[in-house]
Residue frames as a rotation matrix with the C-alpha (Angstrom) as fourth column:
UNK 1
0.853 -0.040 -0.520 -167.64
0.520 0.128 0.844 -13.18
0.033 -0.991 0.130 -38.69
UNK 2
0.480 -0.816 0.322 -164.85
-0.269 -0.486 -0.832 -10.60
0.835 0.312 -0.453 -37.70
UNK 3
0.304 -0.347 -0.887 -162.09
0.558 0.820 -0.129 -11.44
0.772 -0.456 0.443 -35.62
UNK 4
0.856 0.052 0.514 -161.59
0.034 -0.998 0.045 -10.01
0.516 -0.021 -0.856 -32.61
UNK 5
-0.104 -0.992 0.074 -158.24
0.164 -0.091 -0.982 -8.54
0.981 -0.090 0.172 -30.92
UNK 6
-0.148 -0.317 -0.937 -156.77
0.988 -0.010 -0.153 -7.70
0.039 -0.948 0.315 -27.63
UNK 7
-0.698 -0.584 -0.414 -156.63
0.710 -0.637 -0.300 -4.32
-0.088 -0.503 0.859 -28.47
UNK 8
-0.803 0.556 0.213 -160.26
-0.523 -0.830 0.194 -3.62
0.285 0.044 0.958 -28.89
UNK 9
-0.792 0.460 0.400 -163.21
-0.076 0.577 -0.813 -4.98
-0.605 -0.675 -0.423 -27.08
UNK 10
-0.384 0.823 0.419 -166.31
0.848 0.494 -0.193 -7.22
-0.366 0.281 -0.887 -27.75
UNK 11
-0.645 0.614 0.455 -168.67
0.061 -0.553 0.831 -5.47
0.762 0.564 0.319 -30.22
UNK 12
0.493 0.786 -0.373 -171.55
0.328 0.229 0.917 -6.57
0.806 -0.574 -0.144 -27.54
UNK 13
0.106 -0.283 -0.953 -169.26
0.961 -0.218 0.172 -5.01
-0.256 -0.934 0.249 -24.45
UNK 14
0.671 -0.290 0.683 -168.72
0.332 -0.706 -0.626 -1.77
0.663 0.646 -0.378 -23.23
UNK 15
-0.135 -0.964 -0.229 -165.75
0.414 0.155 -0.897 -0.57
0.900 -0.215 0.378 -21.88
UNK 16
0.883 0.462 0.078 -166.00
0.086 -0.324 0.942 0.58
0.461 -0.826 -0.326 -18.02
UNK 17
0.139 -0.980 -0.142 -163.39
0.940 0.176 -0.293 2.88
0.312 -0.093 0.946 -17.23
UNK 18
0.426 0.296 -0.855 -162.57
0.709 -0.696 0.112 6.06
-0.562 -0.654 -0.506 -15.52
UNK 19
0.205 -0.685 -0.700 -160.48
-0.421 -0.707 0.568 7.68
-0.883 0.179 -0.433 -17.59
UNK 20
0.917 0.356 -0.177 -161.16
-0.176 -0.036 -0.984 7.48
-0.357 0.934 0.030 -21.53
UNK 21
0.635 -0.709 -0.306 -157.83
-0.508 -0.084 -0.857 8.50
0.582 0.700 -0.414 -23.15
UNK 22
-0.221 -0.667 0.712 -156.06
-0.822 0.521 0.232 6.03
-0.526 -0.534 -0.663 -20.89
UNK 23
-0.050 0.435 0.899 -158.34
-0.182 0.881 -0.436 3.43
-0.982 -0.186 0.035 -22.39
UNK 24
0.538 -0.247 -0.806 -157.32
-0.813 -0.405 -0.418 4.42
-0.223 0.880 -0.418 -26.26
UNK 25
-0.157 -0.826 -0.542 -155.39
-0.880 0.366 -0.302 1.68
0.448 0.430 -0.784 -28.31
UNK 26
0.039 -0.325 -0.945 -153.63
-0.051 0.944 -0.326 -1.45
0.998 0.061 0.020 -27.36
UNK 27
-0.874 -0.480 0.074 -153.86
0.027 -0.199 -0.980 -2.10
0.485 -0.854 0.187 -23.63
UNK 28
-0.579 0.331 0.745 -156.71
-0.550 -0.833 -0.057 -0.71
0.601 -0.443 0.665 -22.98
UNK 29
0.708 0.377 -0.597 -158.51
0.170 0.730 0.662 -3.86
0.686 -0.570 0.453 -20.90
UNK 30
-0.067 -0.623 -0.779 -155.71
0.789 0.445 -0.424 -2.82
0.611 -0.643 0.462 -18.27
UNK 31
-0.803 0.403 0.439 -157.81
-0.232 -0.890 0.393 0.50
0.548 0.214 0.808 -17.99
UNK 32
0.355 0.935 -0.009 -160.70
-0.403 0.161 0.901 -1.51
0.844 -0.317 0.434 -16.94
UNK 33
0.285 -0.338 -0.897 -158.58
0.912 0.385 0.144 -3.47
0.297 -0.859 0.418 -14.26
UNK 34
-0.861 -0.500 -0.090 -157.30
0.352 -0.458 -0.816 -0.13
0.367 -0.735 0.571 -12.85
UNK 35
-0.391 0.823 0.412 -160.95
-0.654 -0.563 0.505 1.22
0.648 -0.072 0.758 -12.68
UNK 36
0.650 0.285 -0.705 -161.98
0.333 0.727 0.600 -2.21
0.684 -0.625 0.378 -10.66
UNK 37
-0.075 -0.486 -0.871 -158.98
0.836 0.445 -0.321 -1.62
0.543 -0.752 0.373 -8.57
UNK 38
-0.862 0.077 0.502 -159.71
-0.271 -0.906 -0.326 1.95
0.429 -0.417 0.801 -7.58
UNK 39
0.001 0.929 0.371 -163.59
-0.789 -0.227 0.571 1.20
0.614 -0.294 0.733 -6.74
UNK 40
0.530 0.122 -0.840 -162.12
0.167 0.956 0.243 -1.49
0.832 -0.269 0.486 -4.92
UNK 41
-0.660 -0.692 -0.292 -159.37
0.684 -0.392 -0.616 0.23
0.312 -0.606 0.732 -2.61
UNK 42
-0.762 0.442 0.474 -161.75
-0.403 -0.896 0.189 3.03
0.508 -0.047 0.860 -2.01
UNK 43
0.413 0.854 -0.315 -164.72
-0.314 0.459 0.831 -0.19
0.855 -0.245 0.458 -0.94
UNK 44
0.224 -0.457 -0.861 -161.69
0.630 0.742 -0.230 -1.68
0.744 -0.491 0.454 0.81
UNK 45
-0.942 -0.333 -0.032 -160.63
0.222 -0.551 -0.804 1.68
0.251 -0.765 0.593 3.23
UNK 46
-0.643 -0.656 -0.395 -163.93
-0.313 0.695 -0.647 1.86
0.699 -0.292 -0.652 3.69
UNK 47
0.763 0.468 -0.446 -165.09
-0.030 0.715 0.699 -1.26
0.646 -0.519 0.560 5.21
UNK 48
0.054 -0.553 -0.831 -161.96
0.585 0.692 -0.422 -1.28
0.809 -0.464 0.361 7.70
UNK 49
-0.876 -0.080 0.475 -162.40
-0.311 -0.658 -0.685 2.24
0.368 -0.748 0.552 9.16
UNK 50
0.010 0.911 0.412 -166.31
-0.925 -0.148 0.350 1.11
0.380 -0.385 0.841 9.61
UNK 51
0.504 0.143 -0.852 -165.82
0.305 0.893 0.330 -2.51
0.808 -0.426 0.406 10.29
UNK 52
-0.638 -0.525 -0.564 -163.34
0.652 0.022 -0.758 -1.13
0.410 -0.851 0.328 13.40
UNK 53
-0.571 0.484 0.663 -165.91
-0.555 -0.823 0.122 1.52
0.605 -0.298 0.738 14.24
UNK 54
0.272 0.778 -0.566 -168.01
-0.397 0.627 0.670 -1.47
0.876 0.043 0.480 14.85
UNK 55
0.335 0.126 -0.934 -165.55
0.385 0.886 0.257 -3.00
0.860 -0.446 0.248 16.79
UNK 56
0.810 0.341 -0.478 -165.59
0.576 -0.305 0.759 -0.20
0.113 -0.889 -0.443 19.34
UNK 57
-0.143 -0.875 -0.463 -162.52
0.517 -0.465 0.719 1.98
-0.844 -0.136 0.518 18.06
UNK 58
0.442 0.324 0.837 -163.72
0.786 0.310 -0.535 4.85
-0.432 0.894 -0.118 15.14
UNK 59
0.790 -0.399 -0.466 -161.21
-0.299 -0.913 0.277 7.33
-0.536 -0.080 -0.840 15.68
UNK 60
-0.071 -0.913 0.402 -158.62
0.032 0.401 0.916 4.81
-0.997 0.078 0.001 13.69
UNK 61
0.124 -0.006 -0.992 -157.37
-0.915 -0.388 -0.112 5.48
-0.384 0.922 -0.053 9.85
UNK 62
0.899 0.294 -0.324 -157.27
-0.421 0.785 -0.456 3.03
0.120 0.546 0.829 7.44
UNK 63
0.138 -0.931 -0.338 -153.79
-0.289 0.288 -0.913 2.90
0.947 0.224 -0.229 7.44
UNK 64
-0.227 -0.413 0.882 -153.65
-0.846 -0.365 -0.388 2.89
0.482 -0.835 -0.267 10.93
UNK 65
0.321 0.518 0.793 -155.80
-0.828 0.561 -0.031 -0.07
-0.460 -0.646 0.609 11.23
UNK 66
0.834 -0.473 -0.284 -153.56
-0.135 0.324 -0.936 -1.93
0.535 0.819 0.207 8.58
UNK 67
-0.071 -0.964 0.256 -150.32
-0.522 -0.183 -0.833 -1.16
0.850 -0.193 -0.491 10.61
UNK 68
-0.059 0.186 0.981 -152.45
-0.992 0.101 -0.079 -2.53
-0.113 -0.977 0.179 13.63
UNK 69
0.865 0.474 0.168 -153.10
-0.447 0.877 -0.175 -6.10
-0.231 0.076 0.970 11.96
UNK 70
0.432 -0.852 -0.296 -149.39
-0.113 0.275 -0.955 -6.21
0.895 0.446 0.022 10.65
UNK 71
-0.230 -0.856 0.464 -148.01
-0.795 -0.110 -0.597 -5.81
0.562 -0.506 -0.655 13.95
UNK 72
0.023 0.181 0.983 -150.43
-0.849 0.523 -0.077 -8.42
-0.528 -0.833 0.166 15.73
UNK 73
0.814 0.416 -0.405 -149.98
-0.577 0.660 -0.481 -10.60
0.067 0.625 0.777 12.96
UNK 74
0.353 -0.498 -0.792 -148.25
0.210 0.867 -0.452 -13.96
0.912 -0.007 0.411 14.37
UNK 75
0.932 -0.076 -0.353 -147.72
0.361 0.146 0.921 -12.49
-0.019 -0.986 0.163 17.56
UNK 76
0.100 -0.985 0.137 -144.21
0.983 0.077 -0.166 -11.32
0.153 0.151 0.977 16.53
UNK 77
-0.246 -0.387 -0.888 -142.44
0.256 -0.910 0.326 -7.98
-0.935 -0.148 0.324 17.24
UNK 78
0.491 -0.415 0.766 -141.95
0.830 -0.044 -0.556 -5.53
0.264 0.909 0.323 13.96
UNK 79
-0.295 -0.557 -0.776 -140.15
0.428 -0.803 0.414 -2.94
-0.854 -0.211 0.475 13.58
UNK 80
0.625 0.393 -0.675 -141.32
-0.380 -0.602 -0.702 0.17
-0.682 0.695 -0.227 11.05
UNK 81
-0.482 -0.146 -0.864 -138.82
-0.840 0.356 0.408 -1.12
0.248 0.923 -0.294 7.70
UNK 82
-0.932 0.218 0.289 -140.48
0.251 0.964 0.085 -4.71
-0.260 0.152 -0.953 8.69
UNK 83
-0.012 0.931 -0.365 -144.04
0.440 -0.323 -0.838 -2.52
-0.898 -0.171 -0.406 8.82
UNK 84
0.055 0.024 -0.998 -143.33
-0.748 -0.661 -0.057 -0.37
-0.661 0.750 -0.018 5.86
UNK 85
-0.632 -0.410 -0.658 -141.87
-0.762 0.173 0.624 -3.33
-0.142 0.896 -0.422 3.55
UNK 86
-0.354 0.844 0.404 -144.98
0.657 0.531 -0.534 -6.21
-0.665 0.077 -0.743 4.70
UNK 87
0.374 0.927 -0.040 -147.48
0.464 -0.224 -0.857 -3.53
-0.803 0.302 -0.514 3.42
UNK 88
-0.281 -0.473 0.835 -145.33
0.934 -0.337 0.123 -2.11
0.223 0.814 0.536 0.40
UNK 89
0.979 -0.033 -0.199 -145.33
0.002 -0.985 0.172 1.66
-0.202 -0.169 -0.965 2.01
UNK 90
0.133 -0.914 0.383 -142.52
0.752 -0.159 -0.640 3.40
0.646 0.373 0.666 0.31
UNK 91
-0.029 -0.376 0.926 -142.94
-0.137 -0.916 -0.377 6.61
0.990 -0.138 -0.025 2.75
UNK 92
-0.063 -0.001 -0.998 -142.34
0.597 0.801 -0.039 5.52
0.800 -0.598 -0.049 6.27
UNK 93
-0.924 0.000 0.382 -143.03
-0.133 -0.938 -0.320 8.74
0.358 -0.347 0.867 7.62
UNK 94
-0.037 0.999 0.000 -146.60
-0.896 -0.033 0.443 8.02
0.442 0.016 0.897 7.37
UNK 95
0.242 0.423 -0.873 -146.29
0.033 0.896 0.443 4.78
0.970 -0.136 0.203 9.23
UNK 96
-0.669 -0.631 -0.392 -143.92
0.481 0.034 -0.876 6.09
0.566 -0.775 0.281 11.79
UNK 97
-0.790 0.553 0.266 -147.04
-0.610 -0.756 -0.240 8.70
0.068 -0.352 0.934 12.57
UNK 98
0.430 0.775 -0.463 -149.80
-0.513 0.631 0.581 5.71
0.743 -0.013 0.669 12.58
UNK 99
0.144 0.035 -0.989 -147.73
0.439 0.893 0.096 3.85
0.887 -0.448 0.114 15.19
UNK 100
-0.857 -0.021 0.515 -147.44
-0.152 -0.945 -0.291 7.12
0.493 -0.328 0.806 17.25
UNK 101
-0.554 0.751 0.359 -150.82
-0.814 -0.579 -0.045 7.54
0.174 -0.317 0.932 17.40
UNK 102
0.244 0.502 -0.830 -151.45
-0.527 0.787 0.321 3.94
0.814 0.360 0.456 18.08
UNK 103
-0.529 -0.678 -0.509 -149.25
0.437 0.297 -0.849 3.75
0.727 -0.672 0.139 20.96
UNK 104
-0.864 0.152 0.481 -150.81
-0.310 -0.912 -0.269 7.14
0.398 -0.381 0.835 22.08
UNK 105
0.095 0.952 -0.291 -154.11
-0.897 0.209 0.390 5.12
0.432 0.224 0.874 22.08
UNK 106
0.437 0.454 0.777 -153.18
-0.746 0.665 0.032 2.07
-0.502 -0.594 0.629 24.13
UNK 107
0.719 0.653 0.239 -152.90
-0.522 0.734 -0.435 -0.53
-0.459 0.188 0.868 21.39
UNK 108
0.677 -0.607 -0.415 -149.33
0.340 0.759 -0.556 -0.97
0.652 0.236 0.720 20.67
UNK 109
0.997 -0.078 -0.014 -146.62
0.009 -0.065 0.998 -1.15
-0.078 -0.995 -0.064 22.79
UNK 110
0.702 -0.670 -0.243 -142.66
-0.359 -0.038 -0.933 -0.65
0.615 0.742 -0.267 21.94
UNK 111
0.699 -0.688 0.198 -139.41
0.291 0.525 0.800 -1.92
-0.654 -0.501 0.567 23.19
UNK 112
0.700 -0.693 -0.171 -136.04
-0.654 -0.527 -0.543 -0.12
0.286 0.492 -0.822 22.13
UNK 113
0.779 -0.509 0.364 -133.17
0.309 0.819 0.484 -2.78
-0.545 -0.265 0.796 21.56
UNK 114
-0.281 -0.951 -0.134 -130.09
0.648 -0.290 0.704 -0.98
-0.708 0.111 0.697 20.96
UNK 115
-0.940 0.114 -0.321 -130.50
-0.278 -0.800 0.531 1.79
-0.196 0.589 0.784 17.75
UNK 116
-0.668 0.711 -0.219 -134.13
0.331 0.547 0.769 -0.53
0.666 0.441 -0.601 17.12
UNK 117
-0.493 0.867 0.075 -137.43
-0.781 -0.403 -0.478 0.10
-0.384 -0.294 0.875 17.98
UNK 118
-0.899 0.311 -0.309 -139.97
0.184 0.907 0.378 -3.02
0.398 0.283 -0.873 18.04
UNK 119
-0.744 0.572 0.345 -143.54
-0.658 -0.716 -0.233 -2.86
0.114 -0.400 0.909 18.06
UNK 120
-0.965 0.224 -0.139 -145.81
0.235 0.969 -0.071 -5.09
0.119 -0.101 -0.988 19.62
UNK 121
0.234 0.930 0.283 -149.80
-0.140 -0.256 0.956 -5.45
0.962 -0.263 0.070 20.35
UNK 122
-0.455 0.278 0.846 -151.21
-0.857 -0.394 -0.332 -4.28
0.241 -0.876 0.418 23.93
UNK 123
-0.729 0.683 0.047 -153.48
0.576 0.649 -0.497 -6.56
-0.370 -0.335 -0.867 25.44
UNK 124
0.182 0.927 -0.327 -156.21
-0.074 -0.319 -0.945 -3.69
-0.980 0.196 0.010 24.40
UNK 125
-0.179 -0.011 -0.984 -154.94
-0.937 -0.303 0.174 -3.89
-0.299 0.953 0.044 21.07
UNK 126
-0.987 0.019 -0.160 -155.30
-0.065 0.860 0.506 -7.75
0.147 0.510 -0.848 20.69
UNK 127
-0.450 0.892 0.047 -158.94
0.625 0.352 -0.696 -7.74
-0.638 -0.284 -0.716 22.03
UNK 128
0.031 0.484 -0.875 -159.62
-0.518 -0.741 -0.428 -4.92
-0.855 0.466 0.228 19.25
UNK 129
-0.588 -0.379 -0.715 -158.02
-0.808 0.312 0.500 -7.06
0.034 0.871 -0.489 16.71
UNK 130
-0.875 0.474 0.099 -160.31
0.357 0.769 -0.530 -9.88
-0.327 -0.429 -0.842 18.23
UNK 131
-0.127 0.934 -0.335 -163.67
0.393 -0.263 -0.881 -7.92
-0.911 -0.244 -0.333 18.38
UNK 132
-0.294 -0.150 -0.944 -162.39
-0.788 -0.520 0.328 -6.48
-0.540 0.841 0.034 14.96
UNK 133
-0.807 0.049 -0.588 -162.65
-0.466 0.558 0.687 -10.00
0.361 0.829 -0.428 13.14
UNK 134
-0.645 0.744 0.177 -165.77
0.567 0.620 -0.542 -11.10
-0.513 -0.249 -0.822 15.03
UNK 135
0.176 0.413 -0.894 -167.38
-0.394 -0.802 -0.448 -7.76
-0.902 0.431 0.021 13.24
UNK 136
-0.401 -0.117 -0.908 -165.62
-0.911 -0.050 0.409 -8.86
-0.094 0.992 -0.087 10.05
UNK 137
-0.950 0.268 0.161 -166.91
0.300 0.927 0.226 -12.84
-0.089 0.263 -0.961 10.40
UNK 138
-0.321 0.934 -0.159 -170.53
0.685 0.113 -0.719 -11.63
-0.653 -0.340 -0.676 10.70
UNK 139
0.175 0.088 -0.981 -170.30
-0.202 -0.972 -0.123 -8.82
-0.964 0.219 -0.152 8.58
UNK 140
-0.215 -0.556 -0.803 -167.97
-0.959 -0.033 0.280 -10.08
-0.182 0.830 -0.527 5.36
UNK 141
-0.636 -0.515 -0.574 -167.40
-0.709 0.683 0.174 -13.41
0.303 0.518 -0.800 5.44
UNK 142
-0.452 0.730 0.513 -170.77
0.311 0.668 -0.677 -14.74
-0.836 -0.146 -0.529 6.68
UNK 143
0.359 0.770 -0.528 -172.25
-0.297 -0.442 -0.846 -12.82
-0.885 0.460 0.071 3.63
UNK 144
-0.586 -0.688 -0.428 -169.95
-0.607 0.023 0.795 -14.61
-0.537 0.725 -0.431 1.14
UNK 145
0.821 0.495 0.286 -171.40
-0.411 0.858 -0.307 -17.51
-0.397 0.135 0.908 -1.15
UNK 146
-0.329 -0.944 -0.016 -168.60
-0.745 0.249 0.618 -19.62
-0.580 0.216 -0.786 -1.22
UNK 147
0.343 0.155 0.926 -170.57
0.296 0.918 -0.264 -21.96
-0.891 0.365 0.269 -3.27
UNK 148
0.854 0.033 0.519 -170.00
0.515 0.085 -0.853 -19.60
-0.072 0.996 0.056 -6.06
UNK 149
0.287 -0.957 0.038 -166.42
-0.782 -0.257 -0.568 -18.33
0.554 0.133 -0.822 -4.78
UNK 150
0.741 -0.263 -0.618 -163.93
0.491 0.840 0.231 -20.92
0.458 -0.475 0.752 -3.34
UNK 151
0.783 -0.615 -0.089 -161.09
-0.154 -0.331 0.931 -20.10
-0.602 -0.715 -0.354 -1.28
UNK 152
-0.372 -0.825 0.425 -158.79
0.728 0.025 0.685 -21.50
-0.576 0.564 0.591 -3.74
UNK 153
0.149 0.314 0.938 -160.64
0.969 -0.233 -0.075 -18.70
0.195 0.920 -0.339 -5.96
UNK 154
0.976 -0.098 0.196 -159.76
-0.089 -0.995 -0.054 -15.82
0.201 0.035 -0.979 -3.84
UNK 155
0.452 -0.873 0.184 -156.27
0.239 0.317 0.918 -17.54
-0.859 -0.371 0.352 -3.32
UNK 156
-0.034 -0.444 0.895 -155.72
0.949 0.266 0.168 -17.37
-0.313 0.855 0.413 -6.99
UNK 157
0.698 0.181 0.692 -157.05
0.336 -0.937 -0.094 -13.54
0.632 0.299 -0.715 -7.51
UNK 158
0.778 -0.622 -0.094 -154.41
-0.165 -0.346 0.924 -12.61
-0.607 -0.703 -0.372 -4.06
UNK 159
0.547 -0.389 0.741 -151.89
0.570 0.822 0.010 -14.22
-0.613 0.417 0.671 -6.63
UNK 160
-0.014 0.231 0.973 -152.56
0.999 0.039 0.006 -12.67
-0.037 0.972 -0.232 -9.12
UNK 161
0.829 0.401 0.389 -152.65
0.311 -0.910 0.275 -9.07
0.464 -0.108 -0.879 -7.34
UNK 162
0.458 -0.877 -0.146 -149.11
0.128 -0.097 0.987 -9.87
-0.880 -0.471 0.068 -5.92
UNK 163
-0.456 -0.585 0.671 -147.58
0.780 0.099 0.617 -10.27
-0.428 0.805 0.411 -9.48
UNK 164
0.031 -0.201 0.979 -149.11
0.631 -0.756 -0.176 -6.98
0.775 0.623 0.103 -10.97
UNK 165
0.939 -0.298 -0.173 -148.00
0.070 -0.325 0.943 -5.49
-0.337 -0.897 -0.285 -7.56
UNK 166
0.175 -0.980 -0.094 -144.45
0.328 -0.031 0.944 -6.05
-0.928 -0.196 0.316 -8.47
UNK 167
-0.116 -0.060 0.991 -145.34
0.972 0.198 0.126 -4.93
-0.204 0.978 0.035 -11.83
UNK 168
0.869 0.111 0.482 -146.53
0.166 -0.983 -0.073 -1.13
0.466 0.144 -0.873 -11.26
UNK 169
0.831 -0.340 -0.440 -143.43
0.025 -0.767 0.641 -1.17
-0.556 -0.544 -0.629 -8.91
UNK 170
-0.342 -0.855 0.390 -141.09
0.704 0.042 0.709 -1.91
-0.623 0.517 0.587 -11.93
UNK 171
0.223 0.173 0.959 -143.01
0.695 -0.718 -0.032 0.57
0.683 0.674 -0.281 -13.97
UNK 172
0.914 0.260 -0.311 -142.58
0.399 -0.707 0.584 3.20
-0.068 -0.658 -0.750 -11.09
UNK 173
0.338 -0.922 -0.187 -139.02
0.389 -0.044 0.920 2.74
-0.857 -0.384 0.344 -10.69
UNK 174
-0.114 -0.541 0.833 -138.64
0.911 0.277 0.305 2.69
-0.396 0.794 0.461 -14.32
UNK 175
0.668 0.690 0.279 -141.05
0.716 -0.698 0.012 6.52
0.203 0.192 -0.960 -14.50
UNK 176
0.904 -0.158 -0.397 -138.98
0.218 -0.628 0.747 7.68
-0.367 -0.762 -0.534 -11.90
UNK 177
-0.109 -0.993 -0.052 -135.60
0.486 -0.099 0.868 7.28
-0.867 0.069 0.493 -13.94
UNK 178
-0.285 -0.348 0.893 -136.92
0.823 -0.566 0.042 9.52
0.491 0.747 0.448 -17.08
């Protein structure tokens, strides 16, 4: 019987990864988790541009429809560093142009309070955000078997995707300084 390591996979597995010479050596099972997370992000943008198509808006970007749930989420004002840091966007250009063209469109509404800017949902933008999760209950989350996932089981994977979340951004920070 031979023993096996971390830094080379099951004899009986094979590796499933996008990008060979990434997957080389020690490590390389963090190869396969970036491959999952790409064909995931890519499943995840999208089901939100088509799940809103659904709900009767398909002219909206992924991001755009991301910046829309952040702002109606709790009912609370934001302002673009509260919008940029919720969704970890480091270029706030690109949000400042999604809430533009979201305004332009009806579905959020601002309010300048001294040098601030606060953005809120429309009424048309809460009934999208409505008709949006009746699309996504019938669509997604009627199609789940929670017998074999639990809520505490996608609680624990959301975890678990926050902590190596703060992990690529210490490796970024750290890229960026050689």
């Amino acid at each position: 019987m031979t023993k096996k390591t971390a830094a080379s996979p099951p004899a009986d597995s094979r590796r499933i990864v996008s990008s060979r010479h990434l997957a080389e050596g020690e490590g390389w099972e963090m190869s396969e988790f970036e491959f999952g997370l790409i064909i995931v992000s890519n499943a995840f943008t999208r089901w939100v541009t088509r799940c809103m198509a659904a709900a009767g808006h398909p002219d909206l970007s992924s991001l755009e429809i991301l910046i829309l749930h952040n702002v109606n989420h709790r009912g609370r004002d934001k302002r673009l560093s509260d919008i940029c840091f919720l969704l970890n966007i480091e270029d706030s250009h690109t949000v400042n142009y999604a809430l533009r063209k979201l305004m332009k469109a009806e579905l959020l509404v601002s309010d300048k309070r001294g040098k601030e800017v606060f953005y809120s949902v429309s009424d048309k933008g809460a009934e999208l955000c409505d008709a949006y999760r009746t699309v996504r209950q019938q669509c997604l989350l009627n199609g789940l078997d929670m017998d074999e996932e639990t809520g505490a089981d996608f609680r624990e994977i959301a975890r678990k995707l926050r902590a190596l979340s703060g992990q690529y951004d210490q490796a970024s920070r750290a890229a960026a300084s050689l």
